[in-house]
C-alpha distance (Angstrom), angle and dihedral (degrees) to the residues before:
residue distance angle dihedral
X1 . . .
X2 3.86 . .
X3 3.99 116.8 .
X4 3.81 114.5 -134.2
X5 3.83 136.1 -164.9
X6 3.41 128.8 174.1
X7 4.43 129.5 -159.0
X8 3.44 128.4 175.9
X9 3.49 130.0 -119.0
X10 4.05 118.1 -133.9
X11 3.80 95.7 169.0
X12 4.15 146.6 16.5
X13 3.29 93.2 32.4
X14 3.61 101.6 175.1
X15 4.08 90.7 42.8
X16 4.13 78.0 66.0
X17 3.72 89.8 57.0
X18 3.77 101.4 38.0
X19 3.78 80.1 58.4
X20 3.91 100.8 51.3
X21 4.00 87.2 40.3
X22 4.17 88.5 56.4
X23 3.85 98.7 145.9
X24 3.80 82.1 -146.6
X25 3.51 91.4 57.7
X26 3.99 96.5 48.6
X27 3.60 109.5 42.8
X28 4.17 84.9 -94.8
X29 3.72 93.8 -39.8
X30 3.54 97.2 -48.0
X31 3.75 91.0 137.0
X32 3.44 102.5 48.8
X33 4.25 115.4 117.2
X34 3.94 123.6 162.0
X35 3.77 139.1 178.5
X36 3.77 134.9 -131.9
X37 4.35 86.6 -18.5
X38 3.32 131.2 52.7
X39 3.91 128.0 -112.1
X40 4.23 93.0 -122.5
X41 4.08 88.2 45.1
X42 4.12 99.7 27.7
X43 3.96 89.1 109.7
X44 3.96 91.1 56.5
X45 3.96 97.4 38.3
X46 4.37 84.0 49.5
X47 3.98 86.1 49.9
X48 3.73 92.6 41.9
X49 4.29 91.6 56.3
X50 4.21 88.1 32.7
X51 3.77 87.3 55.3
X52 4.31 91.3 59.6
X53 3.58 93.9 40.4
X54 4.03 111.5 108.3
X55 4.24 97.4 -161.0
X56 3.48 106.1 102.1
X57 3.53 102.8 -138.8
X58 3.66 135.7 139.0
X59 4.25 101.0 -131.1
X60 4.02 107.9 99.5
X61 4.21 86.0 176.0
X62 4.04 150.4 -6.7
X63 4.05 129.6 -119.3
X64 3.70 107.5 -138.8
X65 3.57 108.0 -172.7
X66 4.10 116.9 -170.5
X67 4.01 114.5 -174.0
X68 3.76 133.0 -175.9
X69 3.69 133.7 -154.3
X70 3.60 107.7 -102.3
X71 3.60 121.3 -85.4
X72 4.57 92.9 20.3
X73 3.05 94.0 111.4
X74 3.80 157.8 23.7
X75 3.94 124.7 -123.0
X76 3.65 90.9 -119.3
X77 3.75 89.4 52.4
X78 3.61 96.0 35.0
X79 3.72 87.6 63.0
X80 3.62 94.3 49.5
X81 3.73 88.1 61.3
X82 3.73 95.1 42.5
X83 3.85 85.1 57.3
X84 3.89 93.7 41.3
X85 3.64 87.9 53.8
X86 3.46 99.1 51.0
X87 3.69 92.4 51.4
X88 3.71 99.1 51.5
X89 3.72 87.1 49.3
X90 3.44 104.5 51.2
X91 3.96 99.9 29.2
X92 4.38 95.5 -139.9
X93 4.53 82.8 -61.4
X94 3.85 98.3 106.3
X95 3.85 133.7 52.3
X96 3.73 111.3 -123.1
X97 3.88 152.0 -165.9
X98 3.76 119.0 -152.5
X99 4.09 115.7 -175.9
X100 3.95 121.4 168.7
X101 3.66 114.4 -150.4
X102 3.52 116.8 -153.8
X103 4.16 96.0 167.0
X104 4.36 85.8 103.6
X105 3.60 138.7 73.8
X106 4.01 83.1 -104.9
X107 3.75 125.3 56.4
X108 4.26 104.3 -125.1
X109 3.51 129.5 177.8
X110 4.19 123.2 -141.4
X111 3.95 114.9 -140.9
X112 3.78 110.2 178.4
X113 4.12 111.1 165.7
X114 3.95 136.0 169.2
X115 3.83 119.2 -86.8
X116 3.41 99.0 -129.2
X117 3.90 121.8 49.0
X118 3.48 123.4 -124.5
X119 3.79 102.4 -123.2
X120 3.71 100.7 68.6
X121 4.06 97.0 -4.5
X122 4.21 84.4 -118.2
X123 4.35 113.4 154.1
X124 3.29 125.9 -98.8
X125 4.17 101.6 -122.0
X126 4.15 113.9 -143.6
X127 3.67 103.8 -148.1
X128 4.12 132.7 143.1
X129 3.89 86.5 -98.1
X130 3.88 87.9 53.6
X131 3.45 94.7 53.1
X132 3.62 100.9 41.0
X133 3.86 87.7 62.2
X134 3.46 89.5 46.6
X135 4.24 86.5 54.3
X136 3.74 85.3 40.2
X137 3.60 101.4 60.3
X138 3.78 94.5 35.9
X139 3.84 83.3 61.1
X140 3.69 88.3 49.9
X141 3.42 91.4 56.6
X142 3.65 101.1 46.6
X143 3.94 88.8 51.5
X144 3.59 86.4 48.8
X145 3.89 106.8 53.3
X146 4.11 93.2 35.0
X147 3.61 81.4 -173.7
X148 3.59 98.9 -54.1
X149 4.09 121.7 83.4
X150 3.91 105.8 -110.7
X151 3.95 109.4 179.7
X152 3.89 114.7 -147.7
X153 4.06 93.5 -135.6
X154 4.06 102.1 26.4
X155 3.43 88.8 -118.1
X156 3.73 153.7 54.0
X157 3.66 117.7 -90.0
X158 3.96 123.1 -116.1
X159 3.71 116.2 -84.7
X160 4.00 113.7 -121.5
X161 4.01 93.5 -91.3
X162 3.48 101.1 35.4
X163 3.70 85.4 58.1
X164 3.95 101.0 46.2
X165 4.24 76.3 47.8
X166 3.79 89.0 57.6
X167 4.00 92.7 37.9
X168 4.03 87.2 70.4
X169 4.04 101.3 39.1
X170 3.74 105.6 127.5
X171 3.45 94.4 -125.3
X172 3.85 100.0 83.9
X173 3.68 98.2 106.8
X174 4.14 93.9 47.6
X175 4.17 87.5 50.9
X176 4.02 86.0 43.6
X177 4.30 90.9 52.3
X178 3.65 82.2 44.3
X179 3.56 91.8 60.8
X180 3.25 104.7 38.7
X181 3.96 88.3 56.7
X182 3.59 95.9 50.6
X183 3.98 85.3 45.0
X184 3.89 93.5 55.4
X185 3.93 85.6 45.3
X186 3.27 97.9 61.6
X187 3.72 105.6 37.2
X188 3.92 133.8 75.9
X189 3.75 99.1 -160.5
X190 3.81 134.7 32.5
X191 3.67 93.6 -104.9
X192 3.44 99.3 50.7
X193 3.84 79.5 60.2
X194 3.85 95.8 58.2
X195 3.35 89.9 45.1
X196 3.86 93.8 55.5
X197 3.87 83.6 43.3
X198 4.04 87.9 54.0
X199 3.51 96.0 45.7
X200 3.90 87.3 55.4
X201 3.60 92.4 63.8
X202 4.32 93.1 -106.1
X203 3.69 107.7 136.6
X204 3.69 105.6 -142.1
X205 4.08 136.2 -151.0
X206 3.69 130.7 166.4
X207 3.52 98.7 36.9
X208 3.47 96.1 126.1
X209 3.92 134.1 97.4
X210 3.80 131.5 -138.5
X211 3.95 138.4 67.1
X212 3.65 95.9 -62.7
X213 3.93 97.0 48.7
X214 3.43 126.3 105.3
X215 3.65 118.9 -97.6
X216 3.96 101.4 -118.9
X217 3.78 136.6 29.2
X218 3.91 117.2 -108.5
X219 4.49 127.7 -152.5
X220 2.88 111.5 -173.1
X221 3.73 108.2 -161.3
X222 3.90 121.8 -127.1
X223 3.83 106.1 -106.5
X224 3.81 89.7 22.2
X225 3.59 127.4 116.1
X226 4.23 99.7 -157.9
X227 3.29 132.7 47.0
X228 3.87 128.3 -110.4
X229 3.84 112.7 -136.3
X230 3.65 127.0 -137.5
X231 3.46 101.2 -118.4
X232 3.46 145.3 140.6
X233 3.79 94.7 -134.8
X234 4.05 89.8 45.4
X235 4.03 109.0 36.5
X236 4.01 94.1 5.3
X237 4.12 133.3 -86.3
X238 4.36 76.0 -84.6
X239 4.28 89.1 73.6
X240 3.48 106.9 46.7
X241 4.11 117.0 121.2
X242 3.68 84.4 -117.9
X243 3.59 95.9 57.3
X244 3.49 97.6 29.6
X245 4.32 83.9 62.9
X246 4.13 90.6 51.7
X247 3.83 93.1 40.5
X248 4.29 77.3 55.1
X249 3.64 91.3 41.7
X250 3.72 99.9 46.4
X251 3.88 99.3 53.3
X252 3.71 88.5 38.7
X253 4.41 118.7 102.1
X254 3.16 112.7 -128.7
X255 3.65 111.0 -127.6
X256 4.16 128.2 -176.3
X257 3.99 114.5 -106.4
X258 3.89 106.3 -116.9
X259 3.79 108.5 -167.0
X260 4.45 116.5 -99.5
X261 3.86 107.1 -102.3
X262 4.51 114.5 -149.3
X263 3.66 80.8 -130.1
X264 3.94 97.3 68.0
X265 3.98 89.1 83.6
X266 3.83 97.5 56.9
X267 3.22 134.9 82.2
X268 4.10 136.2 -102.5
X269 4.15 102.5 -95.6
X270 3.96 106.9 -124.1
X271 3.87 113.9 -115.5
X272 3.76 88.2 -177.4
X273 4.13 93.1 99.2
X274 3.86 129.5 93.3
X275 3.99 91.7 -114.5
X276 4.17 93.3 70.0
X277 4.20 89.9 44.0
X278 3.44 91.2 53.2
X279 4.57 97.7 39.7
X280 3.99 115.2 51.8
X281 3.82 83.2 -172.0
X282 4.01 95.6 56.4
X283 3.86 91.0 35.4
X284 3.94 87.4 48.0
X285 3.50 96.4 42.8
X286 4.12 91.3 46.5
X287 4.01 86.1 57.0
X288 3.56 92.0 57.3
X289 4.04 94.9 52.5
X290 3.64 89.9 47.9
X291 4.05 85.8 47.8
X292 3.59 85.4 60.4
X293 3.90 100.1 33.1
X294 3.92 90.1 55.9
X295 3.82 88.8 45.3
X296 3.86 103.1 47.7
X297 4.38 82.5 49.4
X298 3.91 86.3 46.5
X299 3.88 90.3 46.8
X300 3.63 92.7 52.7
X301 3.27 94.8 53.7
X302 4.25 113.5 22.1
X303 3.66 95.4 -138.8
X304 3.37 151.9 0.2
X305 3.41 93.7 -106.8
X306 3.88 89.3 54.9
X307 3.68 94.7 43.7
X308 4.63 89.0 49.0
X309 4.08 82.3 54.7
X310 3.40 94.7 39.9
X311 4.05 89.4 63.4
X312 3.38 94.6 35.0
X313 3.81 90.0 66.8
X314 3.47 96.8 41.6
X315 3.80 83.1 49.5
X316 3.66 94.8 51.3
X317 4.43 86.0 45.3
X318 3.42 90.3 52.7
X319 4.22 102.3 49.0
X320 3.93 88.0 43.8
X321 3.87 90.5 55.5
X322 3.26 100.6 46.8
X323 3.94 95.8 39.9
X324 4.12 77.6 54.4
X325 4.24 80.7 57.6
X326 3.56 97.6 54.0
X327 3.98 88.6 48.9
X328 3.55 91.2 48.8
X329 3.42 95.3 48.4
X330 3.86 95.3 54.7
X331 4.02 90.0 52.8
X332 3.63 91.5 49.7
X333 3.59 92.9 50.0
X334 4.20 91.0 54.1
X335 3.32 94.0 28.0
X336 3.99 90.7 58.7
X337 4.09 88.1 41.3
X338 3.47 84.0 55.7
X339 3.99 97.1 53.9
X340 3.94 89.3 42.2
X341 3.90 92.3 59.6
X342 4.02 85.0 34.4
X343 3.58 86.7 61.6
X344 3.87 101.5 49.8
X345 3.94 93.1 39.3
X346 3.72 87.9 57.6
X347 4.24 98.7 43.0
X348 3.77 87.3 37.5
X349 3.75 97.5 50.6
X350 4.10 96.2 94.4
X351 3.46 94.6 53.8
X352 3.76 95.6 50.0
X353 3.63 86.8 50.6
X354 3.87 99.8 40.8
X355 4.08 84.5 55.3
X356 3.59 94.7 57.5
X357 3.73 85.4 52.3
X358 3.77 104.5 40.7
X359 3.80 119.2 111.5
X360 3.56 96.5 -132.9
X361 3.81 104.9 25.9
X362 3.90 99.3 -177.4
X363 3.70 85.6 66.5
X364 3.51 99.3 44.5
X365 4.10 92.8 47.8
X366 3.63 83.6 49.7
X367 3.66 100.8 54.5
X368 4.35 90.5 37.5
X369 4.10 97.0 34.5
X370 3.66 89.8 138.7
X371 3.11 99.8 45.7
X372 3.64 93.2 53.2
X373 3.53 99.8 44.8
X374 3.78 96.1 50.0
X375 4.24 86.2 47.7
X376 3.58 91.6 58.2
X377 4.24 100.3 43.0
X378 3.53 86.1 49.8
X379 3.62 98.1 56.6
X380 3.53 97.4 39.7
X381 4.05 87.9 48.3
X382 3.98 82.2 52.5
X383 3.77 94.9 51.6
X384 3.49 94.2 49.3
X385 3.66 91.5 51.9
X386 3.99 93.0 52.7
X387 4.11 89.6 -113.4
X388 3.37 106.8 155.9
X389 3.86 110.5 -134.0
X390 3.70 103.8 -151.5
X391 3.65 90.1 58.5
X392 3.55 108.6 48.2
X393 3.18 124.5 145.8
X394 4.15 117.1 178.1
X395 3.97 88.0 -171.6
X396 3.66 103.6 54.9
X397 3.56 87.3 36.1
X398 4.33 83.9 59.9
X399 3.65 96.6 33.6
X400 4.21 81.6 54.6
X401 4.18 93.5 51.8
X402 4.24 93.5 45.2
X403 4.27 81.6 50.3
X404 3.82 90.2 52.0
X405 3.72 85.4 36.0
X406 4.19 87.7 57.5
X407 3.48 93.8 47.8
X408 4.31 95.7 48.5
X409 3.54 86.6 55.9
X410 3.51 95.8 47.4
X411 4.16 93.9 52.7
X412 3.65 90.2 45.0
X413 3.66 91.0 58.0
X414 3.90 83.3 49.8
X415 3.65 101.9 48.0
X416 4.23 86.6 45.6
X417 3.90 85.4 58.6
X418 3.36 97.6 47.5
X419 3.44 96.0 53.1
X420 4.24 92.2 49.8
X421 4.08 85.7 47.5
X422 4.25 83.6 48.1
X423 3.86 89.7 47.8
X424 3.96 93.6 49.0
X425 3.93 93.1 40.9
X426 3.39 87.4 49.7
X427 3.87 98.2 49.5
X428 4.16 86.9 49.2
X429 3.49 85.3 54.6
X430 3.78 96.8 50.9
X431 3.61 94.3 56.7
X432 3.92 95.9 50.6
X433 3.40 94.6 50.5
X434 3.93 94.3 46.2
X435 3.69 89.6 43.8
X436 3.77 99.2 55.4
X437 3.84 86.4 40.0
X438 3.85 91.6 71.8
X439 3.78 113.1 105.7
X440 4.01 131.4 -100.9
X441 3.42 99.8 -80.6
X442 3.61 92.2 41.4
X443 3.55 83.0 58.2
X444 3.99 101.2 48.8
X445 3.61 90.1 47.0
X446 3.65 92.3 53.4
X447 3.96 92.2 40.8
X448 4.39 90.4 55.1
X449 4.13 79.5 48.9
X450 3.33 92.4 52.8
X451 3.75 99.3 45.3
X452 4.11 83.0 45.7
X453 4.21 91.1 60.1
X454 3.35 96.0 38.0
């Protein structure tokens, strides 16, 4: 485990980062990573965001120290979860500096970020619940990497361009039939198939049935900005929500309802201790409650073989929506570096073009260095990012990251579900398989029960 503190920083802001960027301290600077700012200009960009920001309060940035017992880690990895860190914490909002010192007996890493964000220039609040999710996800980490880098996806996510590329391949509608026909395969019922759907990133409208529903079914693909309709004249007469139900229903066994029992949500009572050996009424009264226990789960369910699929799709749900997270979260963190440099390109622009102009341009760059310097990162962070200039547009750009911002939200609360549903599946499924474990006589005993209640 890593040990974390956190200060913040109400003055000399870039002393702080000449400090954490000590080539001494960073095998020559080696170590050194930022985000949406550079580490030579990180004091301006901070000023720059600091400067828009309309809480009056007196922190310009936060220390975020992250330490390791000595020997954990490597540098190389160290980093890695210094950068990691920093991510998860600030969710792409804030600019930030991340150095790894290595010039100690114990590796540490140096995160130093703005106190505003750069979306909507709001304060970053220090507070015990702050700083327990900073400890939180630092644990996270450290159980994560167990010494050994372990990415969450496989692979890195899209950079901002390469995505918008992707967002307008002509293949959307094959990848969306794919999905829905994987979708129907694995479900039993037409809302397990929206939730598979969901969990995929497709926002979904339409989907209901009745006189007041809309006529067609509508994915919307994650990335996309328009909706594909379930039709037979857009996907084929095989994709409608009508079809897509009896494709469900067809494939589906039939199975009779059995009433829900309260007992399906406790637990098998353990016959194991002295008390039951030594009571024939306790022991005989404890097979009857686990009669019932084991029925109410197999009630819920019909069989075992129901209850195994059952988890396995809610399995499946929950991996594809929180896969769908970690992709969201890497185009929310360029997409917002993209709107912070937006931002100072566009309120920058004058004085770029006033110092081309000036008469004595020394003086000028002196008076608007700033200005100038933050003008010309920006537009070289654009260019690299395949932003074209002439068509900027800051708010679509922001009205873009609070849509992806929706939809993140949305799959998390998916993901989170799935995982309850998993845990209470699961929990059925313990108790039928330790009650049908228990040995003959076990089972003639609870048979004569049985016949008894009934």
């Amino acid at each position: 485990m890593a040990y974390t503190k956190i200060h913040a920083i109400k003055a000399t802001v870039d002393k702080a980062i000449d400090y954490i960027c000590n080539p001494d301290k960073t095998d020559d600077k080696i170590f050194i990573s930022s985000y949406a700012c550079s580490p030579e200009t990180a004091a301006y960009d901070f000023k720059y965001t600091l400067d828009h920001c309309r809480e009056n309060s007196p922190n310009k940035a936060y220390h975020l120290i992250q330490a390791f017992a000595p020997g954990e880690v490597s540098f190389e990895e160290a980093h890695t979860i210094g950068q990691e860190l920093a991510d998860k914490v600030l969710e792409g909002k804030y600019s930030y500096v991340v150095t790894t010192h290595i010039d100690k007996g114990h590796v540490h890493n140096h995160i130093i970020f703005c106190a505003a964000d750069n979306i909507n220039h709001d304060k970053y609040h220090d507070c015990d619940k702050t700083y327990y999710r900073i400890r939180h996800l630092s644990d996270e980490l450290c159980k994560e990497h167990n010494l050994s880098i372990i990415s969450p996806t496989g692979q890195r996510g899209k950079k901002y361009n390469e995505w918008q590329t992707d967002k307008r391949g002509a293949s959307a509608k094959t990848q969306l039939r794919r999905d829905i026909n994987l979708a129907i395969k694995s479900s039993s019922t037409y809302e397990e198939f929206l939730l598979l759907m969901r969990a995929k990133g497709y926002e979904i409208k339409g989907e209901n049935f009745g006189e007041d529903a809309r006529k067609y079914i509508s994915f919307r693909p994650p990335g996309q900005n328009n909706f594909v309709r379930g039709s037979a004249k857009s996907l084929g007469k095989e994709y409608t929500k009508e079809r897509i139900k009896e494709r469900i229903e067809q494939k589906r066994e039939r199975k009779v309802a059995i009433p829900k029992k309260d007992y399906a949500s406790r637990k098998l009572v353990d016959t194991s201790g002295e008390k039951f050996e030594n009571s024939p009424g306790l022991k005989r009264w404890a097979a009857i409650e686990n009669l019932k226990i084991a029925a109410a789960s197999y009630n819920e369910v019909g069989s075992i073989s129901e209850l195994e699929r059952k988890i396995s799709v809610q399995t499946q749900a929950g991996k594809s929506a929180k896969q769908s997270v970690v992709e969201l979260e890497h185009r929310l963190k360029d997409l917002g570096e993209i709107i912070k440099y937006a931002e100072q390109y566009r309120a920058n622009r004058s004085y770029h073009i006033a110092y081309k102009k000036a008469k004595n341009p020394d003086a000028y760059f002196r008076r608007y260095e700033s200005q100038i310097i933050l003008y010309g990162g920006a537009k070289r962070m654009l260019e690299q990012a395949g932003i074209n200039l002439k068509s900027l547009n800051v708010n679509k750009l922001k009205s873009e990251y609070e849509e992806l911002t929706k939809q993140k939200s949305e799959l998390t609360a998916t993901y989170k579900n799935c995982e309850k549903e998993v845990r209470e599946l699961n929990r059925k499924l313990e108790n039928l398989n330790q009650y049908l474990g228990r040995d003959t006589a076990s089972h003639d005993e609870q048979n004569k029960d049985k016949s008894q209640i009934l």
